[in-house]
C-alpha positions as CSV (number, residue, x, y, z in Angstrom):
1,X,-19.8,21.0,12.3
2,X,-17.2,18.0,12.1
3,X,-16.0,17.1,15.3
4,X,-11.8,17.4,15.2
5,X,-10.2,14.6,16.5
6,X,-7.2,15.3,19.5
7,X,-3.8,15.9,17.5
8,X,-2.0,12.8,19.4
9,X,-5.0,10.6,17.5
10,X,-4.0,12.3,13.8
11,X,-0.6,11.5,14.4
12,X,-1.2,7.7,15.3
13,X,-3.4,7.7,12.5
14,X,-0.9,8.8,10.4
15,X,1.9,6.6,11.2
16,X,-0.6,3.6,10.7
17,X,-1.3,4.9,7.3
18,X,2.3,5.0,6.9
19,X,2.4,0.8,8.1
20,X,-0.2,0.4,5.7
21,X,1.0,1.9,2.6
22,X,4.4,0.2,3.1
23,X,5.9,2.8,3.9
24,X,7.2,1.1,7.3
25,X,6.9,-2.2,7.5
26,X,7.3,-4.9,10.1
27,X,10.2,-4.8,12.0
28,X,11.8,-1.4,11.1
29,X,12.6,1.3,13.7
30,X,10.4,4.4,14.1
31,X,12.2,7.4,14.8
32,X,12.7,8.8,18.3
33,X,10.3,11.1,20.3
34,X,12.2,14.0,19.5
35,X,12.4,13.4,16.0
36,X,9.0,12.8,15.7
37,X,7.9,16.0,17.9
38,X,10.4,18.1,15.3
39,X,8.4,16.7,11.9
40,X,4.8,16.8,13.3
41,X,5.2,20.6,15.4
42,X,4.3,19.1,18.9
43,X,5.3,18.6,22.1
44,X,7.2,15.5,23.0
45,X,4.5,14.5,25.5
46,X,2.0,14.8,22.1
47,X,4.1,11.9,20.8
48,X,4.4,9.5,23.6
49,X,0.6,9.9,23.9
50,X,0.4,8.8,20.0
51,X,3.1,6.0,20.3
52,X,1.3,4.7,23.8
53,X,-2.2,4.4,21.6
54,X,-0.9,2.2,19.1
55,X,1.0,0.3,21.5
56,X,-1.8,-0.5,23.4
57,X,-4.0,-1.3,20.1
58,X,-0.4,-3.8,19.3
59,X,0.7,-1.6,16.1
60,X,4.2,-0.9,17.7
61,X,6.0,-1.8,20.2
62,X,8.0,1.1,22.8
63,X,10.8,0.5,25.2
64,X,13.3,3.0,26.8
65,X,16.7,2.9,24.4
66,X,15.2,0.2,22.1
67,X,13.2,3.5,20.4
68,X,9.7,2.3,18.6
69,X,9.5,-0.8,16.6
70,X,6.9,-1.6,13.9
71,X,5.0,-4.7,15.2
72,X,1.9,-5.6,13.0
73,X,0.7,-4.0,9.5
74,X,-2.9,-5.9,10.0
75,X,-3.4,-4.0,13.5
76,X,-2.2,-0.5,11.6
77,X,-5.5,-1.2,9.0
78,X,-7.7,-2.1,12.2
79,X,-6.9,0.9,13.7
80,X,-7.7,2.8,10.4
81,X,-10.7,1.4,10.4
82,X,-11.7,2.1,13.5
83,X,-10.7,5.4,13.5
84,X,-12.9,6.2,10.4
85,X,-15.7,4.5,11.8
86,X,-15.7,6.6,15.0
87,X,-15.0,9.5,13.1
88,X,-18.0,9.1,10.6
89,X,-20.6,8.7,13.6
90,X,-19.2,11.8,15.6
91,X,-19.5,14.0,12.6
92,X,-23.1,12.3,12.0
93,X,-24.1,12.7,15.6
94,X,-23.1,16.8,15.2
95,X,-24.4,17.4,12.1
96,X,-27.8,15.5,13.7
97,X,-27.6,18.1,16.6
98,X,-26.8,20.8,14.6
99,X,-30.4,19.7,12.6
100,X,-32.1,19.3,15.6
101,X,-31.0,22.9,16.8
102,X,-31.7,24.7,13.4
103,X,-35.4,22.9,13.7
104,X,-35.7,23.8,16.9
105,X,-34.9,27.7,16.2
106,X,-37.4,27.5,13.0
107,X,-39.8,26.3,15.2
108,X,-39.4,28.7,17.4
109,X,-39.2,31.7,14.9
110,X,-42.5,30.3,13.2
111,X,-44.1,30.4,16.7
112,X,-43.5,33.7,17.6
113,X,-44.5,35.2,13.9
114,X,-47.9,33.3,13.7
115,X,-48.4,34.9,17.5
116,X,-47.4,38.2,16.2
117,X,-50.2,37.8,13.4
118,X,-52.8,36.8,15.7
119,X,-52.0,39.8,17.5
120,X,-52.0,42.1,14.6
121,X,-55.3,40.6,13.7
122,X,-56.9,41.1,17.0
123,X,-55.9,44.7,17.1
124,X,-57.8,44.8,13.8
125,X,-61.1,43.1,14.1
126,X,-62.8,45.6,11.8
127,X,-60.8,44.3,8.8
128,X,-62.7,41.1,6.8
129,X,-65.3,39.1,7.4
130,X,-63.5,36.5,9.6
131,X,-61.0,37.5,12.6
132,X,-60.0,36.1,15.7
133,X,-61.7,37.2,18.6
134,X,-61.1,36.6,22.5
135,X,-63.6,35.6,25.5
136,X,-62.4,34.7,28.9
137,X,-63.5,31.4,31.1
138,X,-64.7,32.5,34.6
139,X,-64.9,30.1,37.1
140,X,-68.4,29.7,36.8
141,X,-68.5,28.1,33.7
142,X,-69.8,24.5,33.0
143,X,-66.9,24.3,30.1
144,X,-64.6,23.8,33.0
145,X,-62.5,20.4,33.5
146,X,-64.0,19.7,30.1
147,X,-61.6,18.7,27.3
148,X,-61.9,20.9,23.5
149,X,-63.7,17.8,21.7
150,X,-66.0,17.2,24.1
151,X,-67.6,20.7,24.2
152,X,-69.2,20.7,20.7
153,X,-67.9,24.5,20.0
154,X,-68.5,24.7,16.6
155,X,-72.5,23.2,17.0
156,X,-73.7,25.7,19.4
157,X,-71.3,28.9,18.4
158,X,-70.8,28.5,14.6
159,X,-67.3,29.4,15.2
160,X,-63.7,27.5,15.9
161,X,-61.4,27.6,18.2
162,X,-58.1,28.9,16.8
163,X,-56.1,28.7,19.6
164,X,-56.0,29.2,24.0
165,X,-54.3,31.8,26.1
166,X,-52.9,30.4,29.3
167,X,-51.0,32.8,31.6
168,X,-49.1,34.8,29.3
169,X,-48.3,32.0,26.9
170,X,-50.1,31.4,23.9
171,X,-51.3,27.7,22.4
172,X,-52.3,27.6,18.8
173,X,-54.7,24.9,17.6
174,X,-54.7,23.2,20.8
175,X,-55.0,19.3,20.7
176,X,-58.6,18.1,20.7
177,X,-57.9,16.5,24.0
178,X,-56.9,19.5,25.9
179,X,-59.0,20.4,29.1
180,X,-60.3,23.9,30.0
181,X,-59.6,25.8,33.2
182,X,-60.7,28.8,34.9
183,X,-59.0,31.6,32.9
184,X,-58.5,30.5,30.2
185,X,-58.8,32.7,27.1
186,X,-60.4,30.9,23.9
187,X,-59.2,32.5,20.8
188,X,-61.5,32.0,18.1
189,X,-63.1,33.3,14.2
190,X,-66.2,33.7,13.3
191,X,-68.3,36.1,11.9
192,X,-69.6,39.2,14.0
193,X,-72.8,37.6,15.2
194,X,-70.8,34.8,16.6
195,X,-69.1,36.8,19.9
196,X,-72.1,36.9,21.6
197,X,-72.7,32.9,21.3
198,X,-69.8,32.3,22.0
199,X,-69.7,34.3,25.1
200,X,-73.2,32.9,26.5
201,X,-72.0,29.6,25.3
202,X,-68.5,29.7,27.6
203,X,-70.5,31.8,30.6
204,X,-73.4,28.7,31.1
């Protein structure tokens, strides 16, 4: 979503654009605050805040009963070219958040249906060959402190770990390096023969 720029900005932008087109040129009178508040629908205030920008950037000069004088047509372009420039890297900077937050919220959605589908498979262990299965750490275990790749699961179980339950939240394929704790729950496959390695594997 394209940031829109405050409406005293659009209108110094637009009497610039007038500078540069030729439209005013050096030297010539702009007209008055009122004037100006009539063509562009805005409050007087709106306009001072507009002339008192390109003032300060040296486009025009301002002076009470001397009205607002063209000064410089090159300082008009600068300030064209600023105000593009600025613009372009706001409305890249939102459209990079609004990626960010539409990849955060896919993320998120994916999460929550791939632990919705381990859920629905463990309620149904009886379907297939290969389905994921549960087995608790206690306390007792010599797993504990150790980290995923140094525990050789697959060698001694013939099965693979598929993810780790950690109070309440779920962590699928955990990084090699993550280290086991009391409670854990590993969530693996494997075929029917394998829950009871498995189990005297993680209770040793």
């Amino acid at each position: 979503m394209r940031k829109i720029s405050p409406r005293y900005e659009e209108i110094a932008f637009d009497i610039a654009t007038m500078i540069m087109n030729g439209e005013l040129e050096e030297g010539d009178r702009i007209s008055g605050r009122s004037t100006l508040a009539s063509k562009y629908g805005v409050s007087p205030e709106t306009i001072r805040r507009a002339v008192i920008l390109l003032k300060d950037l040296g486009v025009v000069d301002s002076a009470p009963k001397s009205g607002i004088k063209v000064l410089s047509a090159r300082k008009a372009i600068e300030y064209i070219n600023q105000y593009y420039n600025r613009s372009s890297f706001t409305e890249m900077k939102s459209e990079i958040a609004d990626i960010l937050k539409e990849k955060n919220d896919l993320e998120h959605k994916l999460t929550n249906k791939i632990n919705k589908m381990v859920d629905h498979l463990t309620l149904h262990r009886d379907i297939g060959i290969i389905y994921p299965l549960e087995v608790d750490i206690p306390a007792s275990s010599s797993l504990l402190g150790k980290k995923i790749c140094e525990i050789e699961f697959w060698n001694y179980t013939g099965a693979t770990i598929i993810g780790i339950k950690r109070e309440g939240n779920n962590t699928l394929s955990p990084n090699p390096e993550w280290i086991l704790e009391a409670e854990d729950t590993i969530v693996f496959v494997g075929k029917k023969n394998s829950y009871s390695r498995v189990v005297d594997f993680v209770k040793q």
